[in-house]
N, C-alpha and C positions, 0 to 999 in steps of 0.2 A: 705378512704375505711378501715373499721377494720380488722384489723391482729391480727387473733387467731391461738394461739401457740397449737398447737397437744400433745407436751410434755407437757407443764402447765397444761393442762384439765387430762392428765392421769396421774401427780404427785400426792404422797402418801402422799406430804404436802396438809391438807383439804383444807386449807384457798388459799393456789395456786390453787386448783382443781377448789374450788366452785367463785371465782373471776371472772378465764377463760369461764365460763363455764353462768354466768351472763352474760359476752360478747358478747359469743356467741346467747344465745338467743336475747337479744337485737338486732345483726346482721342481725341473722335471719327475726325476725318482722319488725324489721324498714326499713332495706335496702333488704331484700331479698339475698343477698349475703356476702361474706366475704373473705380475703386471708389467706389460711392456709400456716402458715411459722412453724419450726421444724415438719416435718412430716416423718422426718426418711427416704426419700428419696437422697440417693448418688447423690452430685453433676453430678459423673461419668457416673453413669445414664441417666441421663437426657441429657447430652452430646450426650451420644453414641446414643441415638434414633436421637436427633435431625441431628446429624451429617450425619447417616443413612437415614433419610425423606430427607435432602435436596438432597443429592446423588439420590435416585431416583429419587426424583420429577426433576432434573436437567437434566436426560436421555432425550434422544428425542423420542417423543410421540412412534412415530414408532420402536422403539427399540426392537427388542422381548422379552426381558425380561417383558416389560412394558406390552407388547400386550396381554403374557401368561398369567398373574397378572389379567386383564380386567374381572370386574365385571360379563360379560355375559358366563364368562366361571364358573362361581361359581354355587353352588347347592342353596346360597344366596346370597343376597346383598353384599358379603363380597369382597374384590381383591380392584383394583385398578379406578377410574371415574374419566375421562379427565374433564378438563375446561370446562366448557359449556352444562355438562348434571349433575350436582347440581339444586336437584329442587327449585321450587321457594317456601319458607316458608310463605310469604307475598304475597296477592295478588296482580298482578302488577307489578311483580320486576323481574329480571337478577341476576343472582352469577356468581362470575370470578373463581371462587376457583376450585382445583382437589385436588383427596383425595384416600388415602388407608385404606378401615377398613379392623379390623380383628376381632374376637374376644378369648378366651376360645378354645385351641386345643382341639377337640373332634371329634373322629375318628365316633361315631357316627353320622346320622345325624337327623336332625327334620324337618321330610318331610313334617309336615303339617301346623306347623306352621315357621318354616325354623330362629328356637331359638337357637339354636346350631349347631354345625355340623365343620368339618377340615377348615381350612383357606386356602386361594390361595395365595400362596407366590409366589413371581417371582424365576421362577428358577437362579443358579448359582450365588445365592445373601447372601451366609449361613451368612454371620455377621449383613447383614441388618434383615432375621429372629430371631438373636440371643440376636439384641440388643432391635427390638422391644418389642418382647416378654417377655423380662427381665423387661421393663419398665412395660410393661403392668401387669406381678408380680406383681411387686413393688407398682402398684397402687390398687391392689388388696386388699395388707395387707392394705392400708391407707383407703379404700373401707372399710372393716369389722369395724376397729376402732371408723373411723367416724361416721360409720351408731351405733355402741353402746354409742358414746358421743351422740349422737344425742336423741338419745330414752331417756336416762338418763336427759337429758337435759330439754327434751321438756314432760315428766312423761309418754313417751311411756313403754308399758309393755317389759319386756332385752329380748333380741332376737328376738322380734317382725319381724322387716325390717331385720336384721342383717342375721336369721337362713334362711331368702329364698332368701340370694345371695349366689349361688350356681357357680357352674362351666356351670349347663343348663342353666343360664339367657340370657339374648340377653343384656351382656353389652359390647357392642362395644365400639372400640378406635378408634379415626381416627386420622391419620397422612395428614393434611392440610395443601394445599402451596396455596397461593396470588398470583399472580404475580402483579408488579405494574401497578398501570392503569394510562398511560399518558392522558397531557390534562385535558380539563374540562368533567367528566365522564357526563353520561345521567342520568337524576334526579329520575330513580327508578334500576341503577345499583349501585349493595353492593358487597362484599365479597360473606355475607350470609346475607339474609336478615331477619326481625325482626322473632321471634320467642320463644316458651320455649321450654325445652328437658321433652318427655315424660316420663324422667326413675325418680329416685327418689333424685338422685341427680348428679350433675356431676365435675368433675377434672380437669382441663384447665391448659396448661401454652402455652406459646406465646413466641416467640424469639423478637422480635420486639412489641412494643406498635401497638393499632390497634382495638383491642375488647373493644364493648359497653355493659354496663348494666344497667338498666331501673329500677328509685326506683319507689317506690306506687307511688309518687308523678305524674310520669310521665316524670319526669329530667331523660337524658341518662348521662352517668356516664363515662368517658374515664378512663381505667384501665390502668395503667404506674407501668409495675412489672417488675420483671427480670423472668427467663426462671424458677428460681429455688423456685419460687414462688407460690402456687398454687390456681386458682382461684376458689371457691367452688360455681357454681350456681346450684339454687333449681330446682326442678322437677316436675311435674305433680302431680305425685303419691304422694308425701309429702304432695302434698296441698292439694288432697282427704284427706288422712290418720287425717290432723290435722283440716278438715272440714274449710279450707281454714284461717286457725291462719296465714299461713307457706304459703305466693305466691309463685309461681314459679316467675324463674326470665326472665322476657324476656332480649332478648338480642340479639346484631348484631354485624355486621363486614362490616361498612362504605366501599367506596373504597379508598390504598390510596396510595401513588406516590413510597412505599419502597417496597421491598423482604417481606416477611414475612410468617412464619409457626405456625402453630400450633399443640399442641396433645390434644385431647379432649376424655376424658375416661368418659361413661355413665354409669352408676352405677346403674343397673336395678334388680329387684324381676324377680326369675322366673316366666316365663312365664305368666302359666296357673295360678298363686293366684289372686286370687277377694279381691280387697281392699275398704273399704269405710269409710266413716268417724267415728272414735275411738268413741264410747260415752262420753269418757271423755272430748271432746271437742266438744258435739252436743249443749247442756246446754238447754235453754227454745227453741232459735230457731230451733233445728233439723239440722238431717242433710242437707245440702244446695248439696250434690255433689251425684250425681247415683253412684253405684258400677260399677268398671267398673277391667278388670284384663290388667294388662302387655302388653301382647301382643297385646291387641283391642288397648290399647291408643298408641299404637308405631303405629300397621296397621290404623286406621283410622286419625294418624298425616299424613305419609308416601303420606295415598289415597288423603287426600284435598293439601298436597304439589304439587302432580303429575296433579292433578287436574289444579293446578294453573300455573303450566308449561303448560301445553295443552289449558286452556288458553290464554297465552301468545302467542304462535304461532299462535294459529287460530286466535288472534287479528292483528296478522303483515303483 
């Protein structure tokens, strides 16, 4: 798996810039992903969340802190979803995972399309709020960076992707626990099962090996990083935007016999921008991809996921 340095791409040495930065494309195209290492993220950081996610995910389901946290008490998706209500991504399949998103504190909220809006923190938990949210900072600034290596890289016009991640976007973080699955699992239970992330690109890192990613080829890919590592998969919107140069990267989460957590920060355009394929990458063929903005490609991933839970039950 290629490991592209964040400081190398944004050194004032050319010859370091434009090398990284070669790499990186190459990544992109051929593997669809890559691991960004010097990203200016504090070890201590990334500590403190993790340290934080496993502490609650360790609570007992029924704990009230937990309870108060729970998804259905949110104005969106955001708070807390036990084991067992993770939709299905793939048709067919079971997820063992539970999860806390958050996103973007905004006291506002977005009642119609539910793109921002306050986070549901479990109460009497201030360092698990403190340290979340630090991380989720933190992956902010590497959020802007990227997204301008990115452009620069791939001849997008500067500021393109970069000027509509805002504080409105609907980029979620979710703090992700496993549990292990004894036995021989059943042949369509995963973590999470196959899928891409609709935003435009996303941030991963993992305490334990575990996450899959899926080259053109169709080869899945076991990812073997440490925590301070960060795994960079492509997104929906990129692949519109470069008229499909740029795959998204599918990818899963097998079932498998250890503990294991994750943080996954989606890196999304606001909302309401209609994106479609750049001209500079239409060429003789045209564009291949409808316009389509933000929030349709998250709402219409979300409806066919749910879709395939309901599904699933009506099949049992």
């Amino acid at each position: 798996m290629q490991k592209i340095s964040l400081k190398n791409i944004l050194s004032e040495n050319q010859k370091i810039s434009s090398n990284e930065q070669k790499s990186l494309r190459d990544a992109m195209i051929k593997d669809c992903y890559f691991l960004l290492i010097d990203h200016g993220i504090d070890n201590s950081v990334i500590d403190s969340a993790y340290d934080q996610s496993r502490l609650f995910h360790s609570m007992n389901d029924n704990d009230p802190k937990k309870q108060a946290s729970h998804y259905r008490h949110a104005d969106s998706s955001r708070g807390w979803s036990p084991c067992g209500e993770e939709p299905a991504y793939s048709a067919g399949t079971k997820a063992t995972c539970s999860a806390f998103d958050m996103c973007y504190e905004i006291e506002e909220i977005d009642k119609e399309f539910e793109n921002y809006g306050p986070n549901l923190w479990p109460p009497k938990m201030p360092l698990f709020r403190e340290a979340i949210y630090d991380y989720f900072l933190e992956c902010s600034k590497v959020e802007k960076k990227l997204a301008s290596v990115i452009e620069e890289t791939l001849g997008i016009e500067k500021d393109y992707i970069r000027s509509k991640m805002t504080d409105r976007s609907p980029s979620t973080m979710r703090m992700i626990y496993y549990p292990p699955v004894e036995g021989i699992p059943e042949d369509n239970l995963f973590g999470i099962s196959a899928h891409t992330d609709y935003e435009v690109f996303t941030l991963l890192t993992q305490s334990e090996h575990g996450s899959q990613l899926q080259k053109p080829s169709g080869d899945w890919h076991n990812v073997d990083c440490s925590r301070y590592e960060i795994i960079i998969m492509l997104g929906d919107m990129l692949e519109v935007i470069t008229n499909g140069l740029i795959k998204a990267t599918p990818h899963r989460v097998p079932p498998v016999t250890w503990e294991r957590y994750s943080i996954t920060r989606f890196c999304a355009i606001d909302g309401h921008h209609i994106v479609e394929p750049l001209d500079n990458f239409t060429g003789e063929k045209g564009p291949l991809y409808k316009p389509i903005s933000q929030q349709k490609n998250i709402k219409d991933g979300l409806a066919q996921a749910s879709a395939n839970t309901d599904a699933m039950e009506t099949n049992q």
